[in-house]
N, C-alpha and C positions, 0 to 999 in steps of 0.2 A: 066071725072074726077069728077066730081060733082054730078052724080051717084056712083060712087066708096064711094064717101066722104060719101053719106044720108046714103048708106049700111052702114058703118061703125058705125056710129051712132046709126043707127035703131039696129043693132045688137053689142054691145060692147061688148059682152059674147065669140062672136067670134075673136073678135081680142087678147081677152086675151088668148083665146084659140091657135091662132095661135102664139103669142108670148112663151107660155111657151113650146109649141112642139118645136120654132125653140131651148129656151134654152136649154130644154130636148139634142132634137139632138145635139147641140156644147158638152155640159156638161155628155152625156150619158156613160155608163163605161157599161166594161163588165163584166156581172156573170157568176161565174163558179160554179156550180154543184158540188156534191160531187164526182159526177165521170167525173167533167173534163171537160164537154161538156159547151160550149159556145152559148149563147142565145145573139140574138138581141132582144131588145124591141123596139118595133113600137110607136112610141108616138106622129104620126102624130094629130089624134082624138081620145082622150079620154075622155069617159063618164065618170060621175063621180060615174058611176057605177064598169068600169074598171077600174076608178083609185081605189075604195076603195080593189077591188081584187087585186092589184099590191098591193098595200099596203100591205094588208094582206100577198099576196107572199114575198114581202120585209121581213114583221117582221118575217115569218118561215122561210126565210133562214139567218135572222140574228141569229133566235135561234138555228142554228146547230152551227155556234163558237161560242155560250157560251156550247152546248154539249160539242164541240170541248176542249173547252177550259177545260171544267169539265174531260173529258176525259185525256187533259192532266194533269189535276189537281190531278189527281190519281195519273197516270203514274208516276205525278214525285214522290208521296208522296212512288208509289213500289217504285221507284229507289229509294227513302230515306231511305227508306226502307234495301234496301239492301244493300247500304251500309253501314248500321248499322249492320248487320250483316256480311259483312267484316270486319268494325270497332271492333267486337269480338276479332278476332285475335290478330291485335293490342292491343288488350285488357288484351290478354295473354303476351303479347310480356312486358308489363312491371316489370311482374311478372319475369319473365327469365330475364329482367335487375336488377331485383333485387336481384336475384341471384346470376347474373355475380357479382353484384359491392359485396357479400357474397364472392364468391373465392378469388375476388381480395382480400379481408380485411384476407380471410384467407392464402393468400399467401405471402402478405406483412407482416402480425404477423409472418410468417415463413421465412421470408426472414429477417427482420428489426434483429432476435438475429446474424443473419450469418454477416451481415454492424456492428453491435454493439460487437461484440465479439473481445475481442482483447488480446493481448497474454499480460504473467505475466509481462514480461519484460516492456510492453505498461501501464498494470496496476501499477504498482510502479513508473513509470516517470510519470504518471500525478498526485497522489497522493503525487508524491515527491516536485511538483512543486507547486502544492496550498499550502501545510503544509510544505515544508521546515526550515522557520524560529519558526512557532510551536513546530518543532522537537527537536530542540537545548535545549529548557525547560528540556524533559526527561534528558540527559546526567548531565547536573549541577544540576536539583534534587538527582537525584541517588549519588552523589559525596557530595553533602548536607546533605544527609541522612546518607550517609556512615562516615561522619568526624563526626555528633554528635554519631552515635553508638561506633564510634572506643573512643570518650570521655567521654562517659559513664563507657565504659570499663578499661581506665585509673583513671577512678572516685573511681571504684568498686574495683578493685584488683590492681592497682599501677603500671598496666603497659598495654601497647599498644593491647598483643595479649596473648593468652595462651601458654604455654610454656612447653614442657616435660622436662623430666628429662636432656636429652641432651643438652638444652641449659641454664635451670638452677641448674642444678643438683639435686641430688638425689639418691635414689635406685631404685631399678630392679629388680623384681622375677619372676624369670621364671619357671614354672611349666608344667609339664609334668603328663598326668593321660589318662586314655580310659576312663572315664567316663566321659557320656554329662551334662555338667556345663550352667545353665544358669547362664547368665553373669551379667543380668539385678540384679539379687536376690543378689548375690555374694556383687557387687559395693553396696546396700544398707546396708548390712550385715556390711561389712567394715569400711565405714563411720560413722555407729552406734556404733563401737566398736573403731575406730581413727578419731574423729571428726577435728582433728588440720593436719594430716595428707596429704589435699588434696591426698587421692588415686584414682587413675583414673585404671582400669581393662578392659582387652579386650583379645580377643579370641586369640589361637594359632592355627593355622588351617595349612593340607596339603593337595591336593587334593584334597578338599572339605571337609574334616574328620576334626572337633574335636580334637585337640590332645594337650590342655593346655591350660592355661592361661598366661597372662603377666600383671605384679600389678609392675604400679610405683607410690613411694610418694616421701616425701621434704624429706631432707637429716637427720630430726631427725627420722625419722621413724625406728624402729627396725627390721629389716629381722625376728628373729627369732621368736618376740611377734606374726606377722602377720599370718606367717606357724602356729602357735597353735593355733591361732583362726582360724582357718580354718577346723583342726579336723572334730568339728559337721557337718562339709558340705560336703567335698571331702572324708575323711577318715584320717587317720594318712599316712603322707610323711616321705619315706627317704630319705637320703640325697645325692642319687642318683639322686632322683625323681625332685631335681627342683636346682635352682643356682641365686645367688645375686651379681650384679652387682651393681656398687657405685659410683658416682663422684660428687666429689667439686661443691661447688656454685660458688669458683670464677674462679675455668675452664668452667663453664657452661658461666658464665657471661662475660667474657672473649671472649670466642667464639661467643659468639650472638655479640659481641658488634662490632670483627673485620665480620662478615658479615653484617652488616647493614653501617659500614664502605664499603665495597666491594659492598654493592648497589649502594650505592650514588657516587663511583669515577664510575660506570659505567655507572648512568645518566650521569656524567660531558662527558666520554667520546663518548657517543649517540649522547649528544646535538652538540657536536664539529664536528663530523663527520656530520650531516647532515647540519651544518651553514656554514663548507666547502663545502657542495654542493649545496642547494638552497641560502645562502645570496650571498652577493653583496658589493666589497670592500676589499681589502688584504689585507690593514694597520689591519683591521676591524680582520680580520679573525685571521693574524699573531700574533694580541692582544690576543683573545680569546685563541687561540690553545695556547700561553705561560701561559695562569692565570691556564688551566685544568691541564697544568703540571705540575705546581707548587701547585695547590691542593691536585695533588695526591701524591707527594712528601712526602708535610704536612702531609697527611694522614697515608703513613705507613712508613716513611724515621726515623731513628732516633728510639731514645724512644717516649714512650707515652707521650704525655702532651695537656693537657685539652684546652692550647693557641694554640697549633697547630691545632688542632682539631676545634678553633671556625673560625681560620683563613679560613682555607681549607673551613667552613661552608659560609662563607661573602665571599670567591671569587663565589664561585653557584651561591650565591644571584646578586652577580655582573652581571654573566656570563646568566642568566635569564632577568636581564634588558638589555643588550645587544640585546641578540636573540630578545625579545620584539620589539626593536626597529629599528633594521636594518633588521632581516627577520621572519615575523609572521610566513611562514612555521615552521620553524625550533620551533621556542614558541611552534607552537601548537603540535607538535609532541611529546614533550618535558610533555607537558601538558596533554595528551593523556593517554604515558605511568604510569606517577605518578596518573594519575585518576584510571585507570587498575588494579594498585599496590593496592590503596587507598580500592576501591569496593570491590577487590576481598578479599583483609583483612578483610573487614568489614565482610563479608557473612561467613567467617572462621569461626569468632567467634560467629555468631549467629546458626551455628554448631554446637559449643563448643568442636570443633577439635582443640587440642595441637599440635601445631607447633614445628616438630624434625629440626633437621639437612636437613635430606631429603626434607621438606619443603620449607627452603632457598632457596637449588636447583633448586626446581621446580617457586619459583619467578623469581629469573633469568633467568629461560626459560620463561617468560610471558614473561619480558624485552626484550628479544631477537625479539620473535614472535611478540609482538606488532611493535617495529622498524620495522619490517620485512612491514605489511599490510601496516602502514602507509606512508613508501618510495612507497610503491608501489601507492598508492594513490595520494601523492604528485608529484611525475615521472608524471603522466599521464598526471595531471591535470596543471605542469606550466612547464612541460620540451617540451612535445609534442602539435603540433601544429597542427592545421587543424579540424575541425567540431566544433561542440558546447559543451560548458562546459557539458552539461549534458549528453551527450554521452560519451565524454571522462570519466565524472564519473561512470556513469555504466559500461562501458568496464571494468575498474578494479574495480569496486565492482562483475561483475562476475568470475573473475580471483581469487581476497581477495577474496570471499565467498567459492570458490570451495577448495580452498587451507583449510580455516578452518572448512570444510565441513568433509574431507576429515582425518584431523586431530583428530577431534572431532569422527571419527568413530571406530578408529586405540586407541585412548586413551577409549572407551567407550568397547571396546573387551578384551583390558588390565587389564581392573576395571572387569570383567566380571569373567574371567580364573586365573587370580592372587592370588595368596594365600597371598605374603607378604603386613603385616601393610606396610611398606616405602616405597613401591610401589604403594599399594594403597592411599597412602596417596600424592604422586608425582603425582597420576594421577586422583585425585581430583583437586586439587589446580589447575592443569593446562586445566582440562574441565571449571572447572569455572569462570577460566583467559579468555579462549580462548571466552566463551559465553559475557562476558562482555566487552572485544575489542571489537566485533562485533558491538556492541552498540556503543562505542567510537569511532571507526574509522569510521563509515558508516552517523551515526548521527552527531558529534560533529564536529569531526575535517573535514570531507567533506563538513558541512554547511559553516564552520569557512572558509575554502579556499574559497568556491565559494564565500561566501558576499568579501572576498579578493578581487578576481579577476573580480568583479562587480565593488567593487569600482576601483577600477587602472584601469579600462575601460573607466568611469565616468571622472577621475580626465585624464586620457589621451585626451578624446574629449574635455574638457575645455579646454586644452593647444593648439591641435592643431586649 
């Protein structure tokens, strides 16, 4: 042992030497070649000549995985490579989405008027529903407008509307000739040569031909002065050739006066029929229906007198604040027609069309016609039950429209083919009655009913 020990000493070189082999050996790994092959390393005794070559072997095979590594270093940068060049595609692919969301915008612009398109019917309900109560302005302007013109015209000439001979009399010549008369030359000729005369001239036509004149003036007018002024124009008349008709101012006056009489007991009897159907109350009603009968009594019962006549005028007034206040339907209807009467007078005169006999006539066809739209109106909109006000309003505004639609065609054919003045003059008065109920009924008195039956919907939920 004591020999083992001086070795030891004498040689320390070697013990270090045998200590780092035994490390070596515990601690030893194994290397693999590039092709796989497995090496032991002997590290019993190593010179430190074979260490520096192991060494050496060490750092070259550590430099093959950094080749390695460069190698893959590459490899990955191809793969980045290419997927960069699949990434291309994609590249394209947004382009094509950009496209797509093009058809869509072109599809939806083509699709969105198809959602947006809505029928006439649709466009007037909702146009009717934003401006409803704006609309009501048009009807009482128009009636505004129509009471100062018709008062200008009382201002000017002395009375309400113009008048031919038929209703205030006057004379007549009627004239027969085959030569074409301008009529315009003629009425200036006239007037230059009977300034006091009002003469008013218009055509005699058959067929469409030419075939006369008709010259009325005021009852001082002389028939025969007229015919010889005439001479330089038409030629010399015989007494074949034309004819003079003549009537009283106070037959004319007379007559105008019992049809304006005859309008107004047929307001009184309008407004009674329709308060027997929409008001509410029989004391109410049995009142009313005695006071119209006793107006109308007044009105043609007996002789003339100026007291009966104001009486008959103050039960109206009565028989309007009634309606007023037991049943708005019945007001406004009432209101309606005398607005119809009112406008369409007005526009007469801004014609400067003379109001015959025939004329009358064709007012109290407005009268009639207007009753007519507005019951229908009124019916829809508080007799029958079930959907919404404004459906019930349009069901019979397409109903009223078609009717005066239809009217308006039939009187527009008549005006067309018609030879006679009192014809054409019946079927003026009553296109232009019928254009302006439309207005009235549709705007006025249809606004007037629904805020009605707004409120009494209003004032019902309070109660209950």
């Amino acid at each position: 042992m004591g020999e083992e020990e001086h070795k030891k000493e004498e040689n320390p070189e070697d013990t270090t030497k045998e200590d780092v082999s035994t490390e070596t050996k515990e601690t030893e790994d194994t290397i693999y070649d590039e092709e796989g092959r497995e090496e032991m390393v002997d590290d019993a005794e190593i010179s430190p000549e074979e260490e520096g070559f192991m060494k050496g072997y060490d750092n070259a095979d550590e430099e093959k995985p950094e080749e390695k590594d460069q190698e893959r270093v590459s490899e990955e940068k191809t793969t980045q490579k290419k997927p960069e060049k699949v990434e291309e595609q994609p590249k394209k692919e947004p382009t094509e989405e950009k496209k797509e969301p093009e058809k869509t915008e072109e599809q939806t612009k083509e699709e969105k008027p198809k959602k947006e398109k809505k029928s006439l019917k649709q466009i007037l309900k909702d146009f009717y529903e934003k401006k409803y109560k704006k609309l009501l302005i048009i009807p009482f302007a128009l009636l505004f407008i129509a009471l100062i013109l018709i008062g200008i015209q009382i201002a000017t000439t002395g009375d309400f509307i113009r008048k031919d001979v038929s209703l205030k009399g006057g004379i007549t010549i009627t004239i027969e000739t085959d030569k074409e008369i301008d009529i315009t030359n003629i009425k200036n000729y006239l007037d230059s040569k009977f300034p006091n005369s009002d003469l008013s001239v218009r055509s005699l036509k058959q067929t469409g031909k030419q075939i006369g004149l008709i010259i009325e003036g005021t009852e001082d007018t002389k028939a025969e002065e007229v015919i010889a002024s005439l001479t330089p124009k038409i030629g010399k008349l015989e007494q074949d050739q034309y004819s003079v008709a003549v009537m009283g101012s106070s037959l004319g006056a007379s007559f105008f006066r019992e049809t304006i009489k005859a309008i107004y007991i047929s307001f009184l009897f309008m407004g009674v029929v329709i308060f027997l159907y929409f008001g509410t109350g029989n004391k109410i009603k049995i009142i009313s229906t005695t006071l119209t009968l006793i107006a109308s009594i007044l009105m043609f019962a007996g002789n003339q007198s100026t007291l009966k006549d104001m009486l008959a005028y103050l039960i109206g007034i009565i028989l309007i604040v009634i309606y007023f206040k037991s049943s708005v339907p019945s007001f406004v209807v009432i209101l309606n027609v005398f607005s119809d009467i009112i406008v369409t007078l007005a526009v007469i005169n801004i014609m400067g069309m003379r109001l015959s006999t025939a004329g009358i006539a064709a007012f109290l066809m407005i009268i009639g016609y207007s009753v007519d739209t507005n019951i229908l109106l009124s019916t829809k909109l508080l007799k029958r039950k079930g959907g919404e006000v404004i459906d019930r309003l349009f069901d019979s505004m397409k109903t009223g429209l078609t009717m005066t639609i239809t009217t308006s065609i039939a009187i527009i054919v008549a005006l067309i083919f018609t030879q006679s003045s009192v014809i054409k003059q019946i079927m003026t008065i009553l296109l232009i009655g019928l254009i302006v109920d439309m207005i009235y009924t549709w705007l006025q008195n249809a606004t007037i009913l629904r805020l009605y039956l707004e409120k009494k919907h209003n004032k019902n939920e309070l109660q209950s």
